[in-house]
mmCIF file of the N, C-alpha and C atoms, coordinates in Angstrom:
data_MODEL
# 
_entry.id   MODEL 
# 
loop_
_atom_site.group_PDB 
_atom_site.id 
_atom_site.type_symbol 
_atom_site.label_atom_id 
_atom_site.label_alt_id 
_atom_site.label_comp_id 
_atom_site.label_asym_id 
_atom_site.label_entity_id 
_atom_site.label_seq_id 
_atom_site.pdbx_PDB_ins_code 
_atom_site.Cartn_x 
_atom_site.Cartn_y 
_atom_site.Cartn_z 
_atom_site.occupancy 
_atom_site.B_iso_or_equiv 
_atom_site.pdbx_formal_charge 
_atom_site.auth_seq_id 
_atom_site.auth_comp_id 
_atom_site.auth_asym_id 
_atom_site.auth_atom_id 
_atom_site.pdbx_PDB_model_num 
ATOM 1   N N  . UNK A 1 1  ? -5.309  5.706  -14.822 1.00 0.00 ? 1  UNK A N  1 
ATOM 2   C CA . UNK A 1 1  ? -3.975  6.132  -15.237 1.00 0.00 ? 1  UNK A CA 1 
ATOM 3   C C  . UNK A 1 1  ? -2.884  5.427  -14.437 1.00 0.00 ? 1  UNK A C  1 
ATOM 4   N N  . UNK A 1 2  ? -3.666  5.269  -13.241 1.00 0.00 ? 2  UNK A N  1 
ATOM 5   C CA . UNK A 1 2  ? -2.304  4.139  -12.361 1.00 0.00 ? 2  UNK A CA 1 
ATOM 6   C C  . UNK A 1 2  ? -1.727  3.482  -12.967 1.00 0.00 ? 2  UNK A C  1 
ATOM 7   N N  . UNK A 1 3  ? -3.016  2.467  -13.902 1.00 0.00 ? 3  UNK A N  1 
ATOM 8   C CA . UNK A 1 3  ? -2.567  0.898  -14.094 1.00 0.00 ? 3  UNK A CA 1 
ATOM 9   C C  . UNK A 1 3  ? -1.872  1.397  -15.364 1.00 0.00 ? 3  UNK A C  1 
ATOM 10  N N  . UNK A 1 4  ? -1.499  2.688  -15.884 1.00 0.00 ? 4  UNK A N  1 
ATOM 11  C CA . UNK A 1 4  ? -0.727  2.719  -17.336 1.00 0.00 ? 4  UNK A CA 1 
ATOM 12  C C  . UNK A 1 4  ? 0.724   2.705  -17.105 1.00 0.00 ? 4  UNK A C  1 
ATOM 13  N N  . UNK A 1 5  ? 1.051   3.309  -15.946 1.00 0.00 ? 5  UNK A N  1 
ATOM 14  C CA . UNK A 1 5  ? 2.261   3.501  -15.432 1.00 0.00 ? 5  UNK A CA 1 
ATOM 15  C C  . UNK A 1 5  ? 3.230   1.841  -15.244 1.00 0.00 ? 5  UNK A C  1 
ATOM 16  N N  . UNK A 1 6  ? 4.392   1.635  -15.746 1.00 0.00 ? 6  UNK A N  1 
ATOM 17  C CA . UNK A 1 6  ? 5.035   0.771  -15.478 1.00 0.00 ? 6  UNK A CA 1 
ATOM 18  C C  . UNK A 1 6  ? 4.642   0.034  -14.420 1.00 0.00 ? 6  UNK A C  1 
ATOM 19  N N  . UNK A 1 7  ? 4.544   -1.114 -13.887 1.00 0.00 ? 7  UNK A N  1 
ATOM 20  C CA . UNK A 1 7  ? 4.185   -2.044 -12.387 1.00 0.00 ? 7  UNK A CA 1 
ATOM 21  C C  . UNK A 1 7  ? 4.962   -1.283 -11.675 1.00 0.00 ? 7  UNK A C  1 
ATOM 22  N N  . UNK A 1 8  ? 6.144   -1.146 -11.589 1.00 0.00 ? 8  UNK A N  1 
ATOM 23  C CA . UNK A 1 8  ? 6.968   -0.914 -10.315 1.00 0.00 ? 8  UNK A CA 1 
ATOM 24  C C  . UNK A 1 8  ? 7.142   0.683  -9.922  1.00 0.00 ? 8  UNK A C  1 
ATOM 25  N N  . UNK A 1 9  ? 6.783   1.657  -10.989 1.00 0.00 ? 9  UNK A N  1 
ATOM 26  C CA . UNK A 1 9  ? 6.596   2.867  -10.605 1.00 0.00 ? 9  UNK A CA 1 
ATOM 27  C C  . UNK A 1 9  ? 5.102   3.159  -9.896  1.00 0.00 ? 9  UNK A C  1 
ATOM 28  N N  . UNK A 1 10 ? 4.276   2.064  -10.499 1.00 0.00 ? 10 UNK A N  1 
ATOM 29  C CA . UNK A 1 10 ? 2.954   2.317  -9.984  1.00 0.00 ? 10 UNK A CA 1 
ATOM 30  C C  . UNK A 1 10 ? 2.629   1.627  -8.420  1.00 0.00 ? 10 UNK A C  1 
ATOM 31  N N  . UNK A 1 11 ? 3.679   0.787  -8.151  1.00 0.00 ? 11 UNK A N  1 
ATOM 32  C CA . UNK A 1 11 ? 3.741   0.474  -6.780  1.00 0.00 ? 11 UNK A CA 1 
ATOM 33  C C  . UNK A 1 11 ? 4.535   1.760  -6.215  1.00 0.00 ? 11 UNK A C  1 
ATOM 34  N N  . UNK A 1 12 ? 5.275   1.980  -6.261  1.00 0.00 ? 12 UNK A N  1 
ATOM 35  C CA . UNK A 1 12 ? 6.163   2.972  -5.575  1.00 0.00 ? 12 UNK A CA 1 
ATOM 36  C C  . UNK A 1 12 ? 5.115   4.358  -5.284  1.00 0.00 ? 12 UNK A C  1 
ATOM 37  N N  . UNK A 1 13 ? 4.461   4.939  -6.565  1.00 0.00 ? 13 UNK A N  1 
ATOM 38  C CA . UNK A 1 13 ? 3.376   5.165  -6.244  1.00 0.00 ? 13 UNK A CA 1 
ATOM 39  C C  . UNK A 1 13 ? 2.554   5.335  -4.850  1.00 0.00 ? 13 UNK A C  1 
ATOM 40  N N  . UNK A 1 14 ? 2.007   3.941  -5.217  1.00 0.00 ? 14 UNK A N  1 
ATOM 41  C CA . UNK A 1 14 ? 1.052   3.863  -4.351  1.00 0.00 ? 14 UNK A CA 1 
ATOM 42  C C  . UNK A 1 14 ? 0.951   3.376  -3.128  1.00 0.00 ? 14 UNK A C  1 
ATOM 43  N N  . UNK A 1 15 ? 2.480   3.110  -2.545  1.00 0.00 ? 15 UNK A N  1 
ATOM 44  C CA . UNK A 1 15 ? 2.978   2.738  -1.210  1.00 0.00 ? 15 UNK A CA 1 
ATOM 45  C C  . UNK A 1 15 ? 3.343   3.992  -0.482  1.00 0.00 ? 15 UNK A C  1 
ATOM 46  N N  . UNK A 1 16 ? 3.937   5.211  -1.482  1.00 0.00 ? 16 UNK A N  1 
ATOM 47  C CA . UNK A 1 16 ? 4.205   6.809  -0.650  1.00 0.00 ? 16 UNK A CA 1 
ATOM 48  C C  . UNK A 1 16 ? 2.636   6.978  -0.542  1.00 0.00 ? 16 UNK A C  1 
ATOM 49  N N  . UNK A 1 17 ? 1.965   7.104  -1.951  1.00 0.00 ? 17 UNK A N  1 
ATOM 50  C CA . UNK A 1 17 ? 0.823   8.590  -1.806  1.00 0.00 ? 17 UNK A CA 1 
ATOM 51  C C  . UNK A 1 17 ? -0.421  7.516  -0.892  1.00 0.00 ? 17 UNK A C  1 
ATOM 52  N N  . UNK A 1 18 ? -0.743  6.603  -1.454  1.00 0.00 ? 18 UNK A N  1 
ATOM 53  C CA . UNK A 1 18 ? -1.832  6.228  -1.198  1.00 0.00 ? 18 UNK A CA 1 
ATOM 54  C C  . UNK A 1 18 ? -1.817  5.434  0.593   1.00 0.00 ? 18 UNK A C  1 
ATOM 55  N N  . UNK A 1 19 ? -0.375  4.622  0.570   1.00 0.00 ? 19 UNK A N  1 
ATOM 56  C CA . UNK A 1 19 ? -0.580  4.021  1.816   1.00 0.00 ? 19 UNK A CA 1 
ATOM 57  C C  . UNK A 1 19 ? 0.014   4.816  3.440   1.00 0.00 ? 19 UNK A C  1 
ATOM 58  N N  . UNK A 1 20 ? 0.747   5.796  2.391   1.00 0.00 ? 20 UNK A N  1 
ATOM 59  C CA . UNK A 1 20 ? 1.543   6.746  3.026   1.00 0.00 ? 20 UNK A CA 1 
ATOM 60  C C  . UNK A 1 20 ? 2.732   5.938  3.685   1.00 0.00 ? 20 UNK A C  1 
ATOM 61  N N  . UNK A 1 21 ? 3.593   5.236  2.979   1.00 0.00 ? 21 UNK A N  1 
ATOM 62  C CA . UNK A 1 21 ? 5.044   4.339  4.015   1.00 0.00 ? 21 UNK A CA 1 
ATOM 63  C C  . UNK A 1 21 ? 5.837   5.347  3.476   1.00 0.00 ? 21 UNK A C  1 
ATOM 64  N N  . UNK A 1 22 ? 6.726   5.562  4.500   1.00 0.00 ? 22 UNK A N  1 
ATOM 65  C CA . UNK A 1 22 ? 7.964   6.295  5.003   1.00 0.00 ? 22 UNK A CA 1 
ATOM 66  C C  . UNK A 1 22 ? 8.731   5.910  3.758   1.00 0.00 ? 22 UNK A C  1 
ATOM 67  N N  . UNK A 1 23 ? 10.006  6.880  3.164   1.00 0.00 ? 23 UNK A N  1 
ATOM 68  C CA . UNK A 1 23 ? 10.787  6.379  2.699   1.00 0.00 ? 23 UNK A CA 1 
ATOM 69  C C  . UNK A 1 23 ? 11.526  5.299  3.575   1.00 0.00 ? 23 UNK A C  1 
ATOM 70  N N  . UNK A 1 24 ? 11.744  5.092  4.472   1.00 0.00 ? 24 UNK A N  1 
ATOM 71  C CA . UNK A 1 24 ? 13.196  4.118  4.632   1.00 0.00 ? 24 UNK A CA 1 
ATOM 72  C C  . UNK A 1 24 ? 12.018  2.674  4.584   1.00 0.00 ? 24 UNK A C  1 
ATOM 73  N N  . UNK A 1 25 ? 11.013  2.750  4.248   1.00 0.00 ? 25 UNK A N  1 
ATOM 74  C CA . UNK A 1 25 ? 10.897  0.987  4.760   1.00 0.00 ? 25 UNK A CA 1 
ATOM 75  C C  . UNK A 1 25 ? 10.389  0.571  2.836   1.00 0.00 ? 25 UNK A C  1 
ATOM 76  N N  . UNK A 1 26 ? 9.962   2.114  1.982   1.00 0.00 ? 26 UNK A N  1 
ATOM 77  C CA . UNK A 1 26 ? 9.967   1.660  0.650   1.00 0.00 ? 26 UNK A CA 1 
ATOM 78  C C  . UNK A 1 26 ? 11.022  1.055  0.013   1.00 0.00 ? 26 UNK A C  1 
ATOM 79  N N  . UNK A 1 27 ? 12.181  2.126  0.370   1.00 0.00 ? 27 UNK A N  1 
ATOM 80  C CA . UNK A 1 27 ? 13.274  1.931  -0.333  1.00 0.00 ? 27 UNK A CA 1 
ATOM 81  C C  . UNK A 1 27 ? 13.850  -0.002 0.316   1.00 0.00 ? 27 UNK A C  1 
ATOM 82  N N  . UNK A 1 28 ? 13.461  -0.251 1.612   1.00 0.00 ? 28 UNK A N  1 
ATOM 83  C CA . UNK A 1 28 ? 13.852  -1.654 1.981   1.00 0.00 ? 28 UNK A CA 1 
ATOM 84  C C  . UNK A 1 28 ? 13.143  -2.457 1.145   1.00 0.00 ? 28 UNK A C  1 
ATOM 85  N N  . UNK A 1 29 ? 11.675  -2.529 1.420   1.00 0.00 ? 29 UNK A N  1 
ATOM 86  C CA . UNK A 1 29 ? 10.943  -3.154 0.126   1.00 0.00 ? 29 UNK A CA 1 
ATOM 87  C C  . UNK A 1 29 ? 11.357  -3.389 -0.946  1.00 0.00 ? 29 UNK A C  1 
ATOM 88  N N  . UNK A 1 30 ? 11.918  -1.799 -1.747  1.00 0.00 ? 30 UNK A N  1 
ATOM 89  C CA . UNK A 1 30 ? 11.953  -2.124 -3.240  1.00 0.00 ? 30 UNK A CA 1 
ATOM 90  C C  . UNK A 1 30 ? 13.214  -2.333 -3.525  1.00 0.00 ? 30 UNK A C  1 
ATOM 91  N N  . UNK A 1 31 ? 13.872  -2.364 -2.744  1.00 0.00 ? 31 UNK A N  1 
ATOM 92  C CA . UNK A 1 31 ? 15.588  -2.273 -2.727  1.00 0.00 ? 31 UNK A CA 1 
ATOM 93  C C  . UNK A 1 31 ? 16.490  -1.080 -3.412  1.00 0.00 ? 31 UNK A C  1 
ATOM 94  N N  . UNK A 1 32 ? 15.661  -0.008 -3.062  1.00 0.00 ? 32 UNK A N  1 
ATOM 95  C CA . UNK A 1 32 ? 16.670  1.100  -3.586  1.00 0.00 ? 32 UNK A CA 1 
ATOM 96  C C  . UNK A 1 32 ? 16.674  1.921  -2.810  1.00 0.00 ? 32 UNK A C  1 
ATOM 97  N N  . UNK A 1 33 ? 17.601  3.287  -3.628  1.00 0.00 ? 33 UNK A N  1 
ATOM 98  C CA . UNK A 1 33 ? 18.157  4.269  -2.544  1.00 0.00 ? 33 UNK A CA 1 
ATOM 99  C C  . UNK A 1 33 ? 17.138  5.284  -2.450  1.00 0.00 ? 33 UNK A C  1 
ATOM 100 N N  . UNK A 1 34 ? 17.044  6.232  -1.496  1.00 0.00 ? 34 UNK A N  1 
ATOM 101 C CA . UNK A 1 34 ? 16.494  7.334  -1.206  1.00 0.00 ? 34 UNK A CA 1 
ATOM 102 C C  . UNK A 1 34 ? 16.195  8.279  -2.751  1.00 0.00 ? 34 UNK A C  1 
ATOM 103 N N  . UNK A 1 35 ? 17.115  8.672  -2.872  1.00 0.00 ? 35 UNK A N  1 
ATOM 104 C CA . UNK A 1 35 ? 17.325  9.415  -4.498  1.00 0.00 ? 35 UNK A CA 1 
ATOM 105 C C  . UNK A 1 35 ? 16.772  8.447  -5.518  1.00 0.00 ? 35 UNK A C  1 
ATOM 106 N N  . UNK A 1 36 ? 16.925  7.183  -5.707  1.00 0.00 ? 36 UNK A N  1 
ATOM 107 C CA . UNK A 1 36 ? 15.819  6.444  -6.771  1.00 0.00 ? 36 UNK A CA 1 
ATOM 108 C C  . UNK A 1 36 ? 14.721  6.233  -6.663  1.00 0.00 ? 36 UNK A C  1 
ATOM 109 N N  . UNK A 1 37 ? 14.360  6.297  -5.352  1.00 0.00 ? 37 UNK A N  1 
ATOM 110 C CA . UNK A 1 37 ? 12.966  6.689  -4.799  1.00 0.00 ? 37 UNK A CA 1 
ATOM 111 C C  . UNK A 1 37 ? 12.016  7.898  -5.291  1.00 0.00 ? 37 UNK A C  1 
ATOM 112 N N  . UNK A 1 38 ? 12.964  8.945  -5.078  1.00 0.00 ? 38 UNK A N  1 
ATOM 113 C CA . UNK A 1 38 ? 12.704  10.384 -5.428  1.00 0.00 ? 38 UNK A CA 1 
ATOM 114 C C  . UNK A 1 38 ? 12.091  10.560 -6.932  1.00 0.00 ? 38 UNK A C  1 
ATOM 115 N N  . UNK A 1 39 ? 13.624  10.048 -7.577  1.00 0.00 ? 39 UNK A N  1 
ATOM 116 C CA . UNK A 1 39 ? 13.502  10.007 -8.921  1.00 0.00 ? 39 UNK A CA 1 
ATOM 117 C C  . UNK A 1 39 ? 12.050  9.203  -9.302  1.00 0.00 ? 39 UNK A C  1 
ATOM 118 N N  . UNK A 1 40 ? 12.111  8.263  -9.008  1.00 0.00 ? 40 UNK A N  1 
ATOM 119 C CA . UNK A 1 40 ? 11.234  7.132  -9.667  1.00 0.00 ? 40 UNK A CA 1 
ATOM 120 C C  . UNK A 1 40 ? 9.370   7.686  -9.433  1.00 0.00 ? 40 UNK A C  1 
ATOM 121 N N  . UNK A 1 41 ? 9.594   8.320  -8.290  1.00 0.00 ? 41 UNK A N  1 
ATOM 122 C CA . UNK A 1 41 ? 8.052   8.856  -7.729  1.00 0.00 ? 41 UNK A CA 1 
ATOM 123 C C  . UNK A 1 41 ? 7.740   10.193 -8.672  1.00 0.00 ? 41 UNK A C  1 
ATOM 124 N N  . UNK A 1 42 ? 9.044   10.861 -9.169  1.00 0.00 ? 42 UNK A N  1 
ATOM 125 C CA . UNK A 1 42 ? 8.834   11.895 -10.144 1.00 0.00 ? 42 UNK A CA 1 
ATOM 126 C C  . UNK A 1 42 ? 8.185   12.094 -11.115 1.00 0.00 ? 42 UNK A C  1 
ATOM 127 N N  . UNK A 1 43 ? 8.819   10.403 -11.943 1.00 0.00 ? 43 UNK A N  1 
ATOM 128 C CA . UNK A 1 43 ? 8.463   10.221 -13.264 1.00 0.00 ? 43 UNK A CA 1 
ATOM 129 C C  . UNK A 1 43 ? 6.528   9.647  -12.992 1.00 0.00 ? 43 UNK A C  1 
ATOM 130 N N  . UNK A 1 44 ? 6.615   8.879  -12.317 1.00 0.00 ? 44 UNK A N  1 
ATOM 131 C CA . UNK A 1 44 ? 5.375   8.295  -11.894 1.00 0.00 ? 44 UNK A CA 1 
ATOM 132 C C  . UNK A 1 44 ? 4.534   9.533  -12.149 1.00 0.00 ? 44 UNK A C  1 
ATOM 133 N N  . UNK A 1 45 ? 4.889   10.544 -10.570 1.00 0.00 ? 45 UNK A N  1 
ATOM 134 C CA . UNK A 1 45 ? 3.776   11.494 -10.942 1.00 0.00 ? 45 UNK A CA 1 
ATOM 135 C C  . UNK A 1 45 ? 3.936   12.126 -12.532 1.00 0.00 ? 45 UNK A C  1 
ATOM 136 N N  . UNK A 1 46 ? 4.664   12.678 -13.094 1.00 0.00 ? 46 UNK A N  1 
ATOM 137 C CA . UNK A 1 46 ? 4.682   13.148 -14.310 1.00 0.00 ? 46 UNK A CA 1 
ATOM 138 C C  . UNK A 1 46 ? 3.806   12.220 -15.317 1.00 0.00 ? 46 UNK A C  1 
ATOM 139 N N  . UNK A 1 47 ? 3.950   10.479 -15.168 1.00 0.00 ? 47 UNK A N  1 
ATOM 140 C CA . UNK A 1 47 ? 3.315   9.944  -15.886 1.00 0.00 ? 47 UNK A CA 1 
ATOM 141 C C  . UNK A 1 47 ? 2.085   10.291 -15.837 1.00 0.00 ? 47 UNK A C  1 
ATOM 142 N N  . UNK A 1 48 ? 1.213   10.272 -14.538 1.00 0.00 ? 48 UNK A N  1 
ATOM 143 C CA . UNK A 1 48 ? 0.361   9.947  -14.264 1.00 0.00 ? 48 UNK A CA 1 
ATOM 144 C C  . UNK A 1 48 ? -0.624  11.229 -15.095 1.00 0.00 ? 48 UNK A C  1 
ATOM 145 N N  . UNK A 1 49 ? 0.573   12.474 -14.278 1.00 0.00 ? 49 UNK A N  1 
ATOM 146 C CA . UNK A 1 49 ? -0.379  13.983 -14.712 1.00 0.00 ? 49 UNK A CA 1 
ATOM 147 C C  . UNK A 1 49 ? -0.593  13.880 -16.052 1.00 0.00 ? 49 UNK A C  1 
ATOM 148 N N  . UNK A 1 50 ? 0.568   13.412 -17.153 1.00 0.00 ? 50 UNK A N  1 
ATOM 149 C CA . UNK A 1 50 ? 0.373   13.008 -18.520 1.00 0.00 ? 50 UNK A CA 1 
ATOM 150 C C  . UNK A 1 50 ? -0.801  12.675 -18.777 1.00 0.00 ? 50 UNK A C  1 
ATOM 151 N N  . UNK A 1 51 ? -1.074  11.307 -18.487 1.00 0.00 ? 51 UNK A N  1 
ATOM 152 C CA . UNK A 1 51 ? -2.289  10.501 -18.789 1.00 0.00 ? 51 UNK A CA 1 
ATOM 153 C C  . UNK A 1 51 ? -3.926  11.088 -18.241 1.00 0.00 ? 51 UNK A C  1 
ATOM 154 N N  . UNK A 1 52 ? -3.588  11.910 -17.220 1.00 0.00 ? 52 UNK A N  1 
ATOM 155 C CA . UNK A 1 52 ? -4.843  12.544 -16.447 1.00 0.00 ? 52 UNK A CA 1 
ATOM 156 C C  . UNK A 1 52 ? -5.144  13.847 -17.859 1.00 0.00 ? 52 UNK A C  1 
ATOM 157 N N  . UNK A 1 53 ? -4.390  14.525 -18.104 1.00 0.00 ? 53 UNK A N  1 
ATOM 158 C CA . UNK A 1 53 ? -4.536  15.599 -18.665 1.00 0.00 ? 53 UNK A CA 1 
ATOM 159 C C  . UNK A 1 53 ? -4.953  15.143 -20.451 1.00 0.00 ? 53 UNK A C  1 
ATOM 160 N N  . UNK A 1 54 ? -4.151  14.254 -21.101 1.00 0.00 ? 54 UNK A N  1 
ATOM 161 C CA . UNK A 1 54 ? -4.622  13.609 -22.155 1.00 0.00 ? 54 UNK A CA 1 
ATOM 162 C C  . UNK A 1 54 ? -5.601  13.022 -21.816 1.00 0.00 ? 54 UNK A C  1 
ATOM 163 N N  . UNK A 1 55 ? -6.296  12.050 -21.094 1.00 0.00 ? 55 UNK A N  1 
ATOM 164 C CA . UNK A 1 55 ? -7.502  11.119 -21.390 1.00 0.00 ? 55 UNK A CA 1 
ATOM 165 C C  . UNK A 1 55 ? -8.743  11.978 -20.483 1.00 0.00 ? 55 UNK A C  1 
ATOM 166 N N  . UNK A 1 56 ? -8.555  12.868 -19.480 1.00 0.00 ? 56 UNK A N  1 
ATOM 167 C CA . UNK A 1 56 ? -9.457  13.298 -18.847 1.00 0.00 ? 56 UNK A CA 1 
ATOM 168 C C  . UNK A 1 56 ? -9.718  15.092 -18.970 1.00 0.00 ? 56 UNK A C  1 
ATOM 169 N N  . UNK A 1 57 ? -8.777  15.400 -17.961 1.00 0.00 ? 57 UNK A N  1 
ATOM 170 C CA . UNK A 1 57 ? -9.038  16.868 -17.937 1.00 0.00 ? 57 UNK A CA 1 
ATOM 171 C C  . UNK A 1 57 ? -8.657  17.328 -19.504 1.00 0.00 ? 57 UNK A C  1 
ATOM 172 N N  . UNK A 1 58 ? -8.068  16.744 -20.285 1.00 0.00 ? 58 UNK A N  1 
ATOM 173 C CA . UNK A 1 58 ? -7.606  17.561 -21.447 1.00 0.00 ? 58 UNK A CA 1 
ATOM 174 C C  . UNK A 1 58 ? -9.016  17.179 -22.739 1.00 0.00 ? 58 UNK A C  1 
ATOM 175 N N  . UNK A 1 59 ? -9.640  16.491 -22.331 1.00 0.00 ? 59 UNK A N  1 
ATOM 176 C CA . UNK A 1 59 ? -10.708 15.859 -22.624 1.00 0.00 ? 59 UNK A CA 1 
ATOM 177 C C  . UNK A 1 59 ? -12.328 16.543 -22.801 1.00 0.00 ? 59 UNK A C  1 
ATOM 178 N N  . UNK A 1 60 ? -11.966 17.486 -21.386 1.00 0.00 ? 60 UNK A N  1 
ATOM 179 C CA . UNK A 1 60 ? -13.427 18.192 -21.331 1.00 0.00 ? 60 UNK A CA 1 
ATOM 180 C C  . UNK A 1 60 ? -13.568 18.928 -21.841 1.00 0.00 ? 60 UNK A C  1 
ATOM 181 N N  . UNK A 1 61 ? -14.772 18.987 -22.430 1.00 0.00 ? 61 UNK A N  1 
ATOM 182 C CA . UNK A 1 61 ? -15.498 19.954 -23.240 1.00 0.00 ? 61 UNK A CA 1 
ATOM 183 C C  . UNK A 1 61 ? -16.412 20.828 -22.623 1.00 0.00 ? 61 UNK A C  1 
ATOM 184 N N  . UNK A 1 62 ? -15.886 21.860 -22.483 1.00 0.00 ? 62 UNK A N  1 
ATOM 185 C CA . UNK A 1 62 ? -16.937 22.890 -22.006 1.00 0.00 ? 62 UNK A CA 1 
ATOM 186 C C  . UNK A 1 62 ? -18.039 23.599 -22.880 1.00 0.00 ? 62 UNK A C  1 
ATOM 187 N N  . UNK A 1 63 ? -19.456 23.819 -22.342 1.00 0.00 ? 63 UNK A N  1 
ATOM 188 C CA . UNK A 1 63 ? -20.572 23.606 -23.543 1.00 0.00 ? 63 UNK A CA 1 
ATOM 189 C C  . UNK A 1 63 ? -20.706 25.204 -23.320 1.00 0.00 ? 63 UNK A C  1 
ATOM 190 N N  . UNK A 1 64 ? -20.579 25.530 -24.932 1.00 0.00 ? 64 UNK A N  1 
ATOM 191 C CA . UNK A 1 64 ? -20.829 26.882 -25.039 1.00 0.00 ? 64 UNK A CA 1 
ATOM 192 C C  . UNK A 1 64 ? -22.332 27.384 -24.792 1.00 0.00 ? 64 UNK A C  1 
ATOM 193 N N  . UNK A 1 65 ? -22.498 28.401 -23.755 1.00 0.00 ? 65 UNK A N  1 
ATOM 194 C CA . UNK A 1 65 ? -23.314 29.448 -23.053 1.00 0.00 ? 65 UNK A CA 1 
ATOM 195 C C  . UNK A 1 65 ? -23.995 30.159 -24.159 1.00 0.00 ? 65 UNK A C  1 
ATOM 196 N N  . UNK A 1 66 ? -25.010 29.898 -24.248 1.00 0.00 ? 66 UNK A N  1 
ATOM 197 C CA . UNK A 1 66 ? -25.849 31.215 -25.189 1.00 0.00 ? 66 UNK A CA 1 
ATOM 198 C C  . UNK A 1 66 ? -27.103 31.320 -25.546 1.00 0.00 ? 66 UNK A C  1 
# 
């Protein structure tokens, strides 16, 4: 679901959650502000939960007991 996410939300991504960098040295990196940071990591996660819940968890089939 990463790689569905836009390139640059999916870096932003994965420089907070995965590498864990501080806001002030992302926002130097990517050249934005604190608050577009925020924003942008929002939509990301929202994308992401999207795509997790459609292609996976929304996916499973639980096998009826009987």
């Amino acid at each position: 679901c990463l790689d569905a996410l836009p390139p640059r939300l999916a870096r932003l991504f994965w420089l907070r959650e995965v590498m864990e960098e501080d806001t002030e040295n992302i926002c130097k990196e990517m050249a934005i502000t604190p608050t577009n940071l925020w924003t942008m990591l929002h939509r990301g996660r929202l994308g992401l939960w999207q795509c997790l819940d459609r292609d996976w968890v929304g996916n499973v089939q639980v096998a009826a007991r009987g």
